[in-house]
C-alpha positions in Angstrom: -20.0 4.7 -5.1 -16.4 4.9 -5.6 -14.5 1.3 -5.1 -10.4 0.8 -3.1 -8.3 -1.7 -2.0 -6.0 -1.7 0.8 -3.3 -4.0 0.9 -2.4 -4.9 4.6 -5.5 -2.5 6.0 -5.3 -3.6 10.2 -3.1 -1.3 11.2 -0.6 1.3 10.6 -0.8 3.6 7.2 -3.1 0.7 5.6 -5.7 1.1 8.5 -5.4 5.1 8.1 -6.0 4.9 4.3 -8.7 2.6 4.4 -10.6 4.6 7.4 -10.2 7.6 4.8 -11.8 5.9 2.0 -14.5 4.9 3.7 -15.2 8.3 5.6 -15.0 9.5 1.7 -18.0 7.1 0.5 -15.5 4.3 -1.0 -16.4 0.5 -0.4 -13.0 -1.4 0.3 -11.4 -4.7 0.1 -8.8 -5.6 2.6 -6.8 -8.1 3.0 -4.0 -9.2 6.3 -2.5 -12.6 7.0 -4.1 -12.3 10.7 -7.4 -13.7 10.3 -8.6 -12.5 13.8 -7.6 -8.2 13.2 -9.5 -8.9 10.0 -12.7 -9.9 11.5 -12.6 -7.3 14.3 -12.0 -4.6 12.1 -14.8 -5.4 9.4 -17.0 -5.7 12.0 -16.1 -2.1 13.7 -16.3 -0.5 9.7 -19.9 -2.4 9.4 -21.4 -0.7 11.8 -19.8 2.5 11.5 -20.1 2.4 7.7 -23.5 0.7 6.6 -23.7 1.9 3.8 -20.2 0.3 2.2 -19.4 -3.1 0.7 -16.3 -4.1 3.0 -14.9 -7.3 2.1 -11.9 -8.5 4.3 -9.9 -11.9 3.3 -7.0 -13.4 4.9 -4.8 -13.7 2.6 0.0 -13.5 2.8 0.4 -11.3 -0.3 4.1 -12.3 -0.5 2.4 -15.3 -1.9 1.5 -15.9 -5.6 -1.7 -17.7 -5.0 -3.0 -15.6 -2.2 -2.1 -12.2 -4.0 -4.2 -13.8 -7.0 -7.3 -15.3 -5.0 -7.6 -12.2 -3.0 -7.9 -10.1 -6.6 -10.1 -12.4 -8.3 -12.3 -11.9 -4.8 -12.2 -8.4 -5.2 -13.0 -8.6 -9.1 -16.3 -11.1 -8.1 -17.9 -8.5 -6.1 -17.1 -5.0 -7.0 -18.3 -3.2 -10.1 -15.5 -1.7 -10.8 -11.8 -0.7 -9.4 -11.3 3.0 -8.7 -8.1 2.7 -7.1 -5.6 0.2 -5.5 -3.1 0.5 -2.6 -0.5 -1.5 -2.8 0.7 -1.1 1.0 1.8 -4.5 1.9 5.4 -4.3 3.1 7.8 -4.7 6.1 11.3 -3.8 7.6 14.4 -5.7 8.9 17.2 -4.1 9.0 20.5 -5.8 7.9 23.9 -5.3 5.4 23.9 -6.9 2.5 26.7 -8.8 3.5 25.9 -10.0 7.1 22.3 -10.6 6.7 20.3 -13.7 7.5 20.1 -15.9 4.1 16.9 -16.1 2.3 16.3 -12.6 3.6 16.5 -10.6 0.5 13.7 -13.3 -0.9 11.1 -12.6 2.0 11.7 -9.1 1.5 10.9 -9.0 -1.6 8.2 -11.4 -1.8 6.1 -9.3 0.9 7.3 -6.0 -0.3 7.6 -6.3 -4.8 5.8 -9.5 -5.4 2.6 -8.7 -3.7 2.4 -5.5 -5.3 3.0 -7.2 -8.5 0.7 -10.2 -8.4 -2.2 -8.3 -7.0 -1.8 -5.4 -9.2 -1.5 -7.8 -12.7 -4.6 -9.5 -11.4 -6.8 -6.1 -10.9 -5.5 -4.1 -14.0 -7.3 -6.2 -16.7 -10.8 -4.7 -14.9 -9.2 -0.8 -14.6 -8.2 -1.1 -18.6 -11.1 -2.2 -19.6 -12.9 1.4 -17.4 -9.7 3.1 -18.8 -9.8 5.0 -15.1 -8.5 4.1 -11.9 -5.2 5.4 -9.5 -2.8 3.0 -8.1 -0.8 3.8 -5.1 2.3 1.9 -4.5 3.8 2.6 -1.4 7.9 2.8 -1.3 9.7 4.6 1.5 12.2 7.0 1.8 14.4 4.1 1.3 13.2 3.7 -2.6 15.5 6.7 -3.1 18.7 6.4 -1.3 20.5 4.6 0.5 21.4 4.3 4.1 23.4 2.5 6.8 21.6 -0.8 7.7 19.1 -0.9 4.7 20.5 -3.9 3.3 17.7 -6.3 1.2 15.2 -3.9 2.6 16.0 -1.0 0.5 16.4 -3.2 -2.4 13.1 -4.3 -2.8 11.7 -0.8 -2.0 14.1 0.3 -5.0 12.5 -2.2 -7.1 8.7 -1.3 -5.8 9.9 2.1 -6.9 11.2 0.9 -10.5 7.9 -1.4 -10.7 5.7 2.2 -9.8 7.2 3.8 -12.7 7.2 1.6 -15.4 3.5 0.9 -14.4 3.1 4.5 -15.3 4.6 4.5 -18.2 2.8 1.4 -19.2 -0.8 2.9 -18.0 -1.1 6.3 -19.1 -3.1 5.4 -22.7 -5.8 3.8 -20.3 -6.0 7.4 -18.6 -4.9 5.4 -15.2 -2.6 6.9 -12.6 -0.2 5.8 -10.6 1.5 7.2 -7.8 4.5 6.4 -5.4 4.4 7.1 -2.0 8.0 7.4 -0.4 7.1 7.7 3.2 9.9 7.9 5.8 9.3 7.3 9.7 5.8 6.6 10.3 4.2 5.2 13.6 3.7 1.8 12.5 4.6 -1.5 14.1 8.2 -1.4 12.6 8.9 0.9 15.3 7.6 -0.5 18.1 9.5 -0.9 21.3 11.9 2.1 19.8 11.3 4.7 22.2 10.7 7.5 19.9 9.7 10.6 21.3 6.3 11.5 20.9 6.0 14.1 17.3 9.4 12.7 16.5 8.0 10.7 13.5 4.7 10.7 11.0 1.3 10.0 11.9 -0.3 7.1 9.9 -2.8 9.7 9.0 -0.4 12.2 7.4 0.0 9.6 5.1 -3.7 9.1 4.2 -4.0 12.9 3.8 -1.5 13.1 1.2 -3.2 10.2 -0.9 -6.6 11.6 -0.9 -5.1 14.7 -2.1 -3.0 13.2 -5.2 -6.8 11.5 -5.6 -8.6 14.1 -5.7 -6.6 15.8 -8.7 -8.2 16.5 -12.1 -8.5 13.7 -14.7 -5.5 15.5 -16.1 -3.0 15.7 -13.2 -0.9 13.2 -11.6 1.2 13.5 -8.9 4.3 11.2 -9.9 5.8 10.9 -6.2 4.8 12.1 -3.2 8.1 12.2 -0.2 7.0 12.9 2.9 9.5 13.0 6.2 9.0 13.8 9.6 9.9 17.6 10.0 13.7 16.6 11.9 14.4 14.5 9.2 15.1 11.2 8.7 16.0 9.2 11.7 
C-alpha cells in the first residue's frame, strides 16, 4: 500500500487530492487548523475506506512546531512516504505598498514555511527509500505577476523557487518533485464572488492532473504542471 500526505486536506483541491489517493489504494495523513472538519472528514474516509490508515491532526502549518509535530506523526505510523502535497496556502489580495503590515509574514508563513518545515521533516524517511514525489502547489501567481497580487504572489514566487531547488537537490535519491501552478479553482478564496458556474477549475481537475504526473515511469518527471480555466485567467 502506497502512503500520501495532504497538507490542508478539508476542503478545496486538498480534499480532491486526498479523496483521489484514497480511491487509488493510498493511506493518508492530513492535517487542518479546524479540529472539527478534521474529525468529520476521517470519519466519512473510515467508513468509506476501511481498508486505509487515515490519520488526521490539527495542526497551523504556518507554524514551525506544528509543521514539525504533524511530520514526526506521520513518520511514527507510516512505513514509508510515497509522496507529499504540500497544499497548505491562502489568498489576500493587496499592493505591496498599501497592504496591511505583517501581511507579507502570514503569507508567507502559511504559504513557504509550511511547505518548508513539513517537507525538511519527511525528506530524511524518502532519502533513506531513495523514492517518493513531492507536490508543491504554487499558482498561476508563481509565474507572473498581476494587479493586486501584492505579498501573495511573493510567497507563491518563493514556493516556486523552493520547488525547484528541491528538485535539483533530490534527483540523486531518484525523488520527484513537481509544481503545480493552478489558476482559478473553486475553493473558499472565492467564495461570495459570484462566478458564473464553468467559469473557473474544478478542485478535481486539479487532482486529475497530479495522479497523472504520479503515475509516470521511474524515469519521467513532470517539472510543472499550469493549468487555467479555459477563458483564462480572471
Amino acid at each position: 500500500m502506497p502512503y500520501g500526505i495532504v497538507s490542508g486536506a478539508t476542503h478545496g483541491i486538498g480534499k480532491a487530492i486526498a479523496e483521489k489517493l484514497l480511491s487509488e489504494g493510498f493511506s493518508v495523513a492530513i492535517c487542518s487548523r479546524n479540529k472539527k472538519e478534521l474529525e468529520l472528514l476521517q470519519a466519512d474516509w473510515n467508513e468509506r475506506y476501511p481498508e486505509a490508515n487515515i490519520i488526521a491532526q490539527q495542526a497551523d502549518l504556518s507554524l514551525k512546531e506544528d509543521a514539525q509535530s504533524f511530520g514526526d506523526t506521520v513518520l511514527s505510523n507510516f512505513p514509508q512516504i510515497d509522496m507529499l502535497v504540500n497544499n497548505v496556502g491562502t489568498y489576500f489580495p493587496g499592493k505591496l505598498s498599501e497592504e496591511a503590515d505583517g501581511q507579507l509574514e502570514e503569507l508567507m508563513g502559511i504559504n513557504m514555511y509550511s511547505a518548508y518545515h513539513l517537507t525538511r521533516r519527511v525528506l530524511p524517511m524518502m532519502k533513506k527509500e531513495k523514492s517518493g514525489h513531492v507536490f508543491n502547489m504554487c499558482s498561476v501567481a508563481s509565474l507572473k505577476a498581476y494587479p493586486n497580487g501584492g505579498a501573495y504572489s511573493v510567497s507563491k514566487y518563493a514556493l516556486l523557487g523552493f520547488s525547484e531547488n528541491l528538485r535539483e537537490e533530490l534527483k540523486e535519491f531518484n525523488i520527484k518533485v513537481t509544481a503545480i501552478c493552478a489558476g482559478a479553482t473553486e475553493t473558499r478564496s472565492w467564495e461570495g464572488s459570484e462566478v458564473e458556474p464553468g467559469r473557473i477549475m474544478e478542485p478535481a481537475d486539479v487532482a486529475t492532473m497530479l495522479w497523472a504526473a504520479w503515475s509516470l515511469s521511474m524515469g519521467a518527471n513532470v517539472e510543472t504542471i499550469l493549468l487555467r480555466p479555459v477563458k483564462g485567467d480572471l
